[in-house]
SEZA-587919 format. One record per atom (N, C-alpha, C): residue number from 1; residue in one letter; atom name; y, z, x. Coordinates in nm, 4 decimals, m for minus. Layout:
- k, r, a, Y, Z, X
- NUM, A, CA, Y, Z, X
...
***
This chain:
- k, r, a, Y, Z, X
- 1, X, N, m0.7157, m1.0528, 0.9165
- 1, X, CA, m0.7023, m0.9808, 0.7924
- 1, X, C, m0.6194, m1.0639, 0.6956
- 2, X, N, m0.6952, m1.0768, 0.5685
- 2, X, CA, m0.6284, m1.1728, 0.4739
- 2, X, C, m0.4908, m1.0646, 0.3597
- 3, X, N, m0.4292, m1.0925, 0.3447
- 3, X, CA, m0.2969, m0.9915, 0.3073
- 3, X, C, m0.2698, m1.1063, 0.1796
- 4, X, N, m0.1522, m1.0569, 0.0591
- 4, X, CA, m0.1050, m1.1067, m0.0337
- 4, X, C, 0.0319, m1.0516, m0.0328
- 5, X, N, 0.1589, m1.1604, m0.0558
- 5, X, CA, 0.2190, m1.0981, m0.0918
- 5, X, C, 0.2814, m1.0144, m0.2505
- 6, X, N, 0.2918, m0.8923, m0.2147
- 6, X, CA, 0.3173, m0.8295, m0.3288
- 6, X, C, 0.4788, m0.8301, m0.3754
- 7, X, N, 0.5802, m0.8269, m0.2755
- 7, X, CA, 0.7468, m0.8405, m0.3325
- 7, X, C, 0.7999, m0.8757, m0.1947
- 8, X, N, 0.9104, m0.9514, m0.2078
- 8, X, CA, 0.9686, m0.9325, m0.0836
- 8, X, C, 1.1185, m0.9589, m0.1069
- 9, X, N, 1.2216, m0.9025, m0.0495
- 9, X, CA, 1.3212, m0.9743, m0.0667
- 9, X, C, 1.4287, m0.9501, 0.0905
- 10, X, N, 1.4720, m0.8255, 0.1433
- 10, X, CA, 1.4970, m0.8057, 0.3109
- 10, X, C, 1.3439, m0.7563, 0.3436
- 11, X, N, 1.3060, m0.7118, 0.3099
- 11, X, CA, 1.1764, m0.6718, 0.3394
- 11, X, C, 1.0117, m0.7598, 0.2968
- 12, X, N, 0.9235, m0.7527, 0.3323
- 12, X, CA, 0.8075, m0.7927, 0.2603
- 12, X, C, 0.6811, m0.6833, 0.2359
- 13, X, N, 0.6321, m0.6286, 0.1136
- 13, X, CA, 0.5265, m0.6097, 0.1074
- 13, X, C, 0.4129, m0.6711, 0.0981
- 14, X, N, 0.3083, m0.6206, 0.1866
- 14, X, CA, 0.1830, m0.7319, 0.1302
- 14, X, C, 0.0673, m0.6245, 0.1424
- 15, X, N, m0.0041, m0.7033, 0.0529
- 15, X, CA, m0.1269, m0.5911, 0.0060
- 15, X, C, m0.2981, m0.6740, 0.1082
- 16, X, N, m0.3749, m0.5836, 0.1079
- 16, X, CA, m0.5060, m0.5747, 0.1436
- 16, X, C, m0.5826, m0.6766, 0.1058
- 17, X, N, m0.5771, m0.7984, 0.0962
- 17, X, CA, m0.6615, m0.8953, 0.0625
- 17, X, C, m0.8443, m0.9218, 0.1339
- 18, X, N, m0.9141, m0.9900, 0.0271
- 18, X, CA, m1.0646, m1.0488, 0.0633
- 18, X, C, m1.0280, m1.1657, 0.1078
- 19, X, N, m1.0991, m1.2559, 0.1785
- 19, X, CA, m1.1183, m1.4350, 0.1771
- 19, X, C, m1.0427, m1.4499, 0.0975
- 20, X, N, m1.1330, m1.4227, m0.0263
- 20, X, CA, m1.1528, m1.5057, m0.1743
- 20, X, C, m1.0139, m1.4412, m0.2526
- 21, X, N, m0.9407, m1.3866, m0.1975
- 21, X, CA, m0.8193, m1.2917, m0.2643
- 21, X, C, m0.8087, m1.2085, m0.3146
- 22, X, N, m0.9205, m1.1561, m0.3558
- 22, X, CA, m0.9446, m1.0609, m0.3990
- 22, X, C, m0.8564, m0.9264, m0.3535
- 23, X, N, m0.7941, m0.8597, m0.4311
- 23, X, CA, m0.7177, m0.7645, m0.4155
- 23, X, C, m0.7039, m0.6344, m0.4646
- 24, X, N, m0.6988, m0.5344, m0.4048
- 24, X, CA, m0.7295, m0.3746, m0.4594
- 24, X, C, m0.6183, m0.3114, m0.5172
- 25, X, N, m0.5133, m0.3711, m0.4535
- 25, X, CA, m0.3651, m0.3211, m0.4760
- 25, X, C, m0.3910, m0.3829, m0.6669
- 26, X, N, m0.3743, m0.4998, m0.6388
- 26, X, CA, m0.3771, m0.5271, m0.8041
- 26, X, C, m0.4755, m0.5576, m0.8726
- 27, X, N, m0.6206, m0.5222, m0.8858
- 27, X, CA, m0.7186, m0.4744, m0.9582
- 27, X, C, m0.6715, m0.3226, m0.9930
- 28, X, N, m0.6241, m0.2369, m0.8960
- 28, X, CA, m0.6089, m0.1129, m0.9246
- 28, X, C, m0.5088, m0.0812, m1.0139
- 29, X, N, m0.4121, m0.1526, m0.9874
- 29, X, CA, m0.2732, m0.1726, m1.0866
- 29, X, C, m0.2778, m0.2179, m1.2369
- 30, X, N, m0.3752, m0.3153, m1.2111
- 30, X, CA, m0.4012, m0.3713, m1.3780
- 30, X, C, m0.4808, m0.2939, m1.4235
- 31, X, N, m0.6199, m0.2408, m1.3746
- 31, X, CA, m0.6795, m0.1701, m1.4287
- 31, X, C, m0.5669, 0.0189, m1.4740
- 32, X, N, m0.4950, 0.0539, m1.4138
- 32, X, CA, m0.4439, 0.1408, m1.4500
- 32, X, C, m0.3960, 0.1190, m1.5755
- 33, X, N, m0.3000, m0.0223, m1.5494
- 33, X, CA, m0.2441, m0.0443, m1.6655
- 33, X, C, m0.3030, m0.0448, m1.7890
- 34, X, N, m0.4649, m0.0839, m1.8090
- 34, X, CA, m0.4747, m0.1506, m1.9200
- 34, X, C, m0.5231, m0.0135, m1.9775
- 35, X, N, m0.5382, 0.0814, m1.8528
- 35, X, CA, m0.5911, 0.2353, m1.9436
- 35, X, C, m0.4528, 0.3203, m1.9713
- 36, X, N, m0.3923, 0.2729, m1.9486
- 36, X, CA, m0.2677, 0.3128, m2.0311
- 36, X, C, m0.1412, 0.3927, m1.9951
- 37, X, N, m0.1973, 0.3935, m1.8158
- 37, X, CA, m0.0853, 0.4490, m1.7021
- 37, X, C, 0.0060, 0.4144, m1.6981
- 38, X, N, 0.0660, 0.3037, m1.8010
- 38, X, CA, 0.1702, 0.2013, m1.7427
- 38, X, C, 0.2756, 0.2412, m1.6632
- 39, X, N, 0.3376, 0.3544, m1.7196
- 39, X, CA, 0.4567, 0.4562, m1.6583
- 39, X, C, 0.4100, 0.5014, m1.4772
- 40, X, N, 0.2742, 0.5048, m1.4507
- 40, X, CA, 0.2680, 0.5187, m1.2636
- 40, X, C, 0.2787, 0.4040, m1.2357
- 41, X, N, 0.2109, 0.2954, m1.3356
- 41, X, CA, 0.2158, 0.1670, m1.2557
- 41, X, C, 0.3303, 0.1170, m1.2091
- 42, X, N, 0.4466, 0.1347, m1.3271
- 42, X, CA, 0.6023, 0.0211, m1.3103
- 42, X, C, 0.6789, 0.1856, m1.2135
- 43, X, N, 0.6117, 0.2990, m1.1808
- 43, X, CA, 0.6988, 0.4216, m1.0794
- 43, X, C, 0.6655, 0.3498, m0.9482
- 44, X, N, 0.5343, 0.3169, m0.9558
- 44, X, CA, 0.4685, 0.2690, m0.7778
- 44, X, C, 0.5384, 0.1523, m0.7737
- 45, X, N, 0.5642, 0.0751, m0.8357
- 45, X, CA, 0.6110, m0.1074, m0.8288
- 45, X, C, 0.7550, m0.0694, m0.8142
- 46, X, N, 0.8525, 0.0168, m0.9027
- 46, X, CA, 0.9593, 0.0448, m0.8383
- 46, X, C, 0.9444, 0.1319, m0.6714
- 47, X, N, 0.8871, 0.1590, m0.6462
- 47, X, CA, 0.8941, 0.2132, m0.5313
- 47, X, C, 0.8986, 0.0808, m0.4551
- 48, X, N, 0.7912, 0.0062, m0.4463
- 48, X, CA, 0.7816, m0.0732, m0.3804
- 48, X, C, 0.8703, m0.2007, m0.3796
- 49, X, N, 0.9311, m0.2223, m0.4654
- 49, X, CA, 1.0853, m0.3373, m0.4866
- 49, X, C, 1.1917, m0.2364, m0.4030
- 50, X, N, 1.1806, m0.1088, m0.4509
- 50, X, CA, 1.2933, m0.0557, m0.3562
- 50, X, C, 1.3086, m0.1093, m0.1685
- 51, X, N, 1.1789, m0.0132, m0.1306
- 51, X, CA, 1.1436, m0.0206, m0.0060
- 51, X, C, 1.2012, m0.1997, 0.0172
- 52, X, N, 1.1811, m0.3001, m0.0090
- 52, X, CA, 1.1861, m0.4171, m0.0052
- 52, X, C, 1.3372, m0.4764, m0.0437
- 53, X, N, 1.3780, m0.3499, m0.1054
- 53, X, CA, 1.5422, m0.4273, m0.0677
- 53, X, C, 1.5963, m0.3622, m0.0248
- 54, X, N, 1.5926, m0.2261, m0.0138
- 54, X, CA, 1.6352, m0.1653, 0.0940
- 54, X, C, 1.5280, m0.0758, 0.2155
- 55, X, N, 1.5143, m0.1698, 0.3064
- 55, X, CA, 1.4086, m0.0871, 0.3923
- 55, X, C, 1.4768, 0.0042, 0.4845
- 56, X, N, 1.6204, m0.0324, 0.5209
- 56, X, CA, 1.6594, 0.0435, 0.6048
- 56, X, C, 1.6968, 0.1619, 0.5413
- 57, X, N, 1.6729, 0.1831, 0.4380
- 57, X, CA, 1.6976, 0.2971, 0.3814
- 57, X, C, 1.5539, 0.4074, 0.3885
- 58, X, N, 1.5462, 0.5201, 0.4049
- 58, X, CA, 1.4441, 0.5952, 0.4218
- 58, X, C, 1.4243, 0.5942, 0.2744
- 59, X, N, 1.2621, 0.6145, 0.2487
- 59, X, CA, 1.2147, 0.6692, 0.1165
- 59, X, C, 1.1885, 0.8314, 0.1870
- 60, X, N, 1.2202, 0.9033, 0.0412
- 60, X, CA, 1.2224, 1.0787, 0.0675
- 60, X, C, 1.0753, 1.0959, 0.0909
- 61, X, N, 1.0806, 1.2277, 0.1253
- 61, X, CA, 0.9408, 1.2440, 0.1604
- 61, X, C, 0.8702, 1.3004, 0.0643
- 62, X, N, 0.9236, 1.2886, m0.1089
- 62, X, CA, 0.8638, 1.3400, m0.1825
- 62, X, C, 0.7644, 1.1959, m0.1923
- 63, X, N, 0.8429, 1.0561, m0.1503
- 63, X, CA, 0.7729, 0.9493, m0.2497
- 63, X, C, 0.6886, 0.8825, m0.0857
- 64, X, N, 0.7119, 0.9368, 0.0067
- 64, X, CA, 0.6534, 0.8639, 0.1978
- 64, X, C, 0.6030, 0.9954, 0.2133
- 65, X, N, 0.4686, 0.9976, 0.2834
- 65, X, CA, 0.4417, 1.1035, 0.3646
- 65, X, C, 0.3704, 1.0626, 0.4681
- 66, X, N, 0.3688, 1.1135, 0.5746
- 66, X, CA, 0.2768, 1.0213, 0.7093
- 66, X, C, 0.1092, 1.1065, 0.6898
- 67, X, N, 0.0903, 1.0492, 0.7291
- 67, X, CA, m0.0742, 1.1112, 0.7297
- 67, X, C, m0.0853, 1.1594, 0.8844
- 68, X, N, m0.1319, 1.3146, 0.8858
- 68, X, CA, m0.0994, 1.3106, 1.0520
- 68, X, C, m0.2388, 1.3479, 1.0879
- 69, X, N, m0.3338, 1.2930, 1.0357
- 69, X, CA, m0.4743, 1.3188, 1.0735
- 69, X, C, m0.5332, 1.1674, 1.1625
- 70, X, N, m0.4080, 1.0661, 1.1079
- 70, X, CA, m0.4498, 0.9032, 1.1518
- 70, X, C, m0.3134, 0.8571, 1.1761
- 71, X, N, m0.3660, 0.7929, 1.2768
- 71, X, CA, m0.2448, 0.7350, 1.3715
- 71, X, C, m0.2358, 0.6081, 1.2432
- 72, X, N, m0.0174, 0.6245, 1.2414
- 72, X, CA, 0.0368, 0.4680, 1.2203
- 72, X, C, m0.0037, 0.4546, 1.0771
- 73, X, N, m0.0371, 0.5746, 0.9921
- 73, X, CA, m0.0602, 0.5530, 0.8540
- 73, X, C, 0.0213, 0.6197, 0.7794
- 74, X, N, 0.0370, 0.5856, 0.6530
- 74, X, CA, 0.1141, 0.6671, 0.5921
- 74, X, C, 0.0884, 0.6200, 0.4239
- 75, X, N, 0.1445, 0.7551, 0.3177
- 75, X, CA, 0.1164, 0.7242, 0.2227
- 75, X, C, 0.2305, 0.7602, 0.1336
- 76, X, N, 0.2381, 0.6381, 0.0234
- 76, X, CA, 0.3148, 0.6230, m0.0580
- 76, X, C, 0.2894, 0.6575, m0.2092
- 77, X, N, 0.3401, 0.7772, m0.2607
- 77, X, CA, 0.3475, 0.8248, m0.3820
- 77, X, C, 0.4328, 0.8463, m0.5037
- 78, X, N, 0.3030, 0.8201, m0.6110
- 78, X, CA, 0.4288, 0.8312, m0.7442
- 78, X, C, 0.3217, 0.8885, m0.7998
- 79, X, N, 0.3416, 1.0100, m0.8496
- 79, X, CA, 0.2790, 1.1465, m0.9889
- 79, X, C, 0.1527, 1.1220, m0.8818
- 80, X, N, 0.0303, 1.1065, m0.9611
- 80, X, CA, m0.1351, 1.0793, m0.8881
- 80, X, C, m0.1524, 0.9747, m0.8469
- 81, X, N, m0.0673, 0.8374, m0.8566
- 81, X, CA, m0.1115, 0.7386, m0.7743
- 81, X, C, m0.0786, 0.7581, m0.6459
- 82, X, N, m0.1529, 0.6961, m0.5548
- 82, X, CA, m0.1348, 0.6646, m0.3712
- 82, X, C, m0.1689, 0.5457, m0.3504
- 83, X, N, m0.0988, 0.5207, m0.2510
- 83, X, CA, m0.1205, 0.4099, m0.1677
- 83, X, C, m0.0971, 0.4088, m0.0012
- 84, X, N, m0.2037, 0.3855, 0.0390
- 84, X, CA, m0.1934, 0.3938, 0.1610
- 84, X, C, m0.1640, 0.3061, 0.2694
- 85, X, N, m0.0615, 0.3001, 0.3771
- 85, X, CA, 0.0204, 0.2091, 0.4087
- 85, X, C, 0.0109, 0.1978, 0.5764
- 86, X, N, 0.0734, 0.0512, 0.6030
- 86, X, CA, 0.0862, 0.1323, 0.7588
- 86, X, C, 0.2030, m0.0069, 0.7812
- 87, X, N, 0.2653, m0.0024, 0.8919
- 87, X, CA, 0.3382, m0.1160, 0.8930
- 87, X, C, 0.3371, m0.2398, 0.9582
- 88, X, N, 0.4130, m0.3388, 0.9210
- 88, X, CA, 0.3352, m0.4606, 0.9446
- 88, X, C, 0.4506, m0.5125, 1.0644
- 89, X, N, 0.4865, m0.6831, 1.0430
- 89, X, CA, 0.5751, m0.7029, 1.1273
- 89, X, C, 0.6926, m0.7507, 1.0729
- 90, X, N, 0.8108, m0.7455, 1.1284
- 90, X, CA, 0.9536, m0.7344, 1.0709
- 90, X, C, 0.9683, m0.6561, 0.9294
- 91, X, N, 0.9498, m0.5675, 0.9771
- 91, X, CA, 0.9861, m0.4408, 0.8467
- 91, X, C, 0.9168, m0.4183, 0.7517
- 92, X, N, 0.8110, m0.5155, 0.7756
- 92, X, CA, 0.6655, m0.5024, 0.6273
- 92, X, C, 0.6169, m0.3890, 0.6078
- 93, X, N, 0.5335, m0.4030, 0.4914
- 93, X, CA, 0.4431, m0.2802, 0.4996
- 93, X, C, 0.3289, m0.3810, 0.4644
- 94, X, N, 0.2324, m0.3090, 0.4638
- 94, X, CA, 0.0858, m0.3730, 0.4874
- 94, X, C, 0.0311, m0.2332, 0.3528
- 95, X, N, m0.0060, m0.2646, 0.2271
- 95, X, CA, m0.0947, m0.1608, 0.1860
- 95, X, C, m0.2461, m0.1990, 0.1543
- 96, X, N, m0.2991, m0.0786, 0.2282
- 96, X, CA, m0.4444, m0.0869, 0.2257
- 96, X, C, m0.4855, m0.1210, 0.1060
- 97, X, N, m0.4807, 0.0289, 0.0529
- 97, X, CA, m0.5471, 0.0244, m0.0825
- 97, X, C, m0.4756, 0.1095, m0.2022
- 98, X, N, m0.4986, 0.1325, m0.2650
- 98, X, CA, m0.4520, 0.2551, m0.3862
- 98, X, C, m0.5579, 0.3719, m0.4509
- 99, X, N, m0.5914, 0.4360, m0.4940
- 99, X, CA, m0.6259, 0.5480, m0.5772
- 99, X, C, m0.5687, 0.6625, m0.6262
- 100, X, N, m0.6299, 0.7275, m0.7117
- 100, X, CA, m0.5957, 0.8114, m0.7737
- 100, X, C, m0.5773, 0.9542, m0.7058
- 101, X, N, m0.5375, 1.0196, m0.6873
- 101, X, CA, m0.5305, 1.1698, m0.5765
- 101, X, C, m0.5582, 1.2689, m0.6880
- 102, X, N, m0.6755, 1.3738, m0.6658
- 102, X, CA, m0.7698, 1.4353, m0.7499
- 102, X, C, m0.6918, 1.6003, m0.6911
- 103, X, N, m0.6727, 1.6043, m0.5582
- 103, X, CA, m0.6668, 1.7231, m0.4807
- 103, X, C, m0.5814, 1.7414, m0.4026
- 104, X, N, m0.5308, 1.8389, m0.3572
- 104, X, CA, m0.4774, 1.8404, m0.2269
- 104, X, C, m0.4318, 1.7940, m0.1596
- 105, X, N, m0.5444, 1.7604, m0.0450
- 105, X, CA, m0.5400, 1.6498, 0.0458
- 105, X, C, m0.5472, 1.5382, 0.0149
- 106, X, N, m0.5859, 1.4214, 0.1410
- 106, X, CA, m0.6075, 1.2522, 0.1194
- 106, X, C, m0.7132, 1.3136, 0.1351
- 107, X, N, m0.8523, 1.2572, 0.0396
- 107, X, CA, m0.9812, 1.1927, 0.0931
- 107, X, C, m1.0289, 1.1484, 0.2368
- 108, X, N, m1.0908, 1.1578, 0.2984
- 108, X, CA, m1.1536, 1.1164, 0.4471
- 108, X, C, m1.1508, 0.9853, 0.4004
- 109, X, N, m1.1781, 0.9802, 0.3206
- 109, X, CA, m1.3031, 0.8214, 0.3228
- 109, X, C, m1.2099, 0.7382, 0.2829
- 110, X, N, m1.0665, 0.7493, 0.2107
- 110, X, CA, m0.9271, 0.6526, 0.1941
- 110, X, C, m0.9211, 0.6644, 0.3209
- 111, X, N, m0.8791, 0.8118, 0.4279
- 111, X, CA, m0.8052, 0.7971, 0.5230
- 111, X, C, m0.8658, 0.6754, 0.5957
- 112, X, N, m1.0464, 0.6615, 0.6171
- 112, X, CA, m1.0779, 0.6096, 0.6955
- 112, X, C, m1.1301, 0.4618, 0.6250
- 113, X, N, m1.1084, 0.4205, 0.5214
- 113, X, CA, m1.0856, 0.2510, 0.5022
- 113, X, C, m0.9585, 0.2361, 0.5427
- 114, X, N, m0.8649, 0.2947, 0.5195
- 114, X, CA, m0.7198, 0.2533, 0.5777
- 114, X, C, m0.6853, 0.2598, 0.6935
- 115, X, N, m0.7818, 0.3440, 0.7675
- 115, X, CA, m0.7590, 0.2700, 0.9373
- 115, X, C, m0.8336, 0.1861, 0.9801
- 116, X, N, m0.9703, 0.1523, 0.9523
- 116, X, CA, m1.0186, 0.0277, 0.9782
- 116, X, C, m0.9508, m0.0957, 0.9297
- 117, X, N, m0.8920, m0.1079, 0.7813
- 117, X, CA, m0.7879, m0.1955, 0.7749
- 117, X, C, m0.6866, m0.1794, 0.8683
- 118, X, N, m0.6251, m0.1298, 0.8952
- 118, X, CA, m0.5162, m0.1217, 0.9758
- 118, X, C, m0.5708, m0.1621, 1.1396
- 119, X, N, m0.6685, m0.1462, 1.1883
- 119, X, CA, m0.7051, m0.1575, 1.3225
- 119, X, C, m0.7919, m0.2928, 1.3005
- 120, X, N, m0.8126, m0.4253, 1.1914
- 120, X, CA, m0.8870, m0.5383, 1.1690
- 120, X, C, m0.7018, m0.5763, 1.1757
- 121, X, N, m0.6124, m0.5253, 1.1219
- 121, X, CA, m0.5097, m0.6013, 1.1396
- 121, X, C, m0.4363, m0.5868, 1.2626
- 122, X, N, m0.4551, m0.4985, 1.3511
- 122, X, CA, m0.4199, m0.5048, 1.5072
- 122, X, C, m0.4676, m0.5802, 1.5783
- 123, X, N, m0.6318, m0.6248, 1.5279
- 123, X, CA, m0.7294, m0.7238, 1.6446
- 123, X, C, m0.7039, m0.8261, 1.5874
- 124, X, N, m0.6680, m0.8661, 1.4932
- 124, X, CA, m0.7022, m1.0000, 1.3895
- 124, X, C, m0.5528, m1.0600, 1.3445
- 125, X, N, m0.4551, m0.9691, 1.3174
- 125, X, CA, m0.3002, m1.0800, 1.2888
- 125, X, C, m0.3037, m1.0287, 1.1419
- 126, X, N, m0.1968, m1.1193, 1.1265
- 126, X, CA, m0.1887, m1.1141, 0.9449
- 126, X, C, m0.2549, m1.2777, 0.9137
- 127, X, N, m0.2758, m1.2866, 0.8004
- 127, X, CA, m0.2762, m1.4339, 0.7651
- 127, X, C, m0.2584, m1.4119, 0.5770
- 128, X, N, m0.1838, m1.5005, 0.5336
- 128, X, CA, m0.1294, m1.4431, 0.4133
- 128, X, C, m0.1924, m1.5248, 0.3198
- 129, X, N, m0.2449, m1.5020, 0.2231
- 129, X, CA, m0.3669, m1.5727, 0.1094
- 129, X, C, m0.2766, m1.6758, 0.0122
- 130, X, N, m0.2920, m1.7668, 0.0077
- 130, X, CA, m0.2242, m1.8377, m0.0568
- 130, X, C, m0.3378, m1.8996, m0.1650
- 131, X, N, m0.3090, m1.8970, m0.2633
- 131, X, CA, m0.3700, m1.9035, m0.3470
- 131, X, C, m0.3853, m1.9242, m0.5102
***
């Protein structure tokens, strides 16, 4: 599984990468941005600098929630954005992907790209896109 890093500083985030680098975390981010979300975009990016300098610190469970329908996943929120997460090695997080949350619940069909990512990165390693 090809990964990017997204911040790191005691911690590392890295996002869902293609081969080719292609990335969902930040297609999704820019595209938010350029429609004019900017305010979820720089809430989710502070979330995620947090987590990364302080990991040993818990995020509340307004902004972490585990997904208890799928093993080893979990999702990270700010207003309607998500991101769905699972963890990596030495304190990482690994995020799948991002979207928008319409309802309720998570979607099946996030829950279940984010465990096939997550279970290509159990059989397969990390390998980090340099690029």
């Amino acid at each position: 599984m090809f990964v990017k890093r997204v911040v790191g500083e005691v911690a590392t985030v890295y996002a869902v990468c293609t081969e080719r680098g292609r990335c969902n975390l930040e297609a999704f981010l820019s595209k938010a941005h350029e429609g004019g979300h900017t305010k979820q975009v720089d809430g989710i990016m502070a979330v995620l600098k947090r987590y990364a300098r302080e990991p040993q610190q818990h995020l509340s469970t307004q902004v972490r929630r585990k997904i208890m329908s799928a093993k080893g996943l979990w999702e990270l929120r700010r207003n309607d954005v998500r991101l769905l997460c699972f963890d990596g090695p030495d304190r990482s997080i690994i995020v799948s992907h991002a979207f928008w949350k319409k309802g309720q619940d998570t979607p099946t069909r996030e829950i279940e790209k984010a465990t096939r990512n997550r279970e290509a990165y159990l059989r397969d390693g990390l390998k980090v896109w340099e690029g």
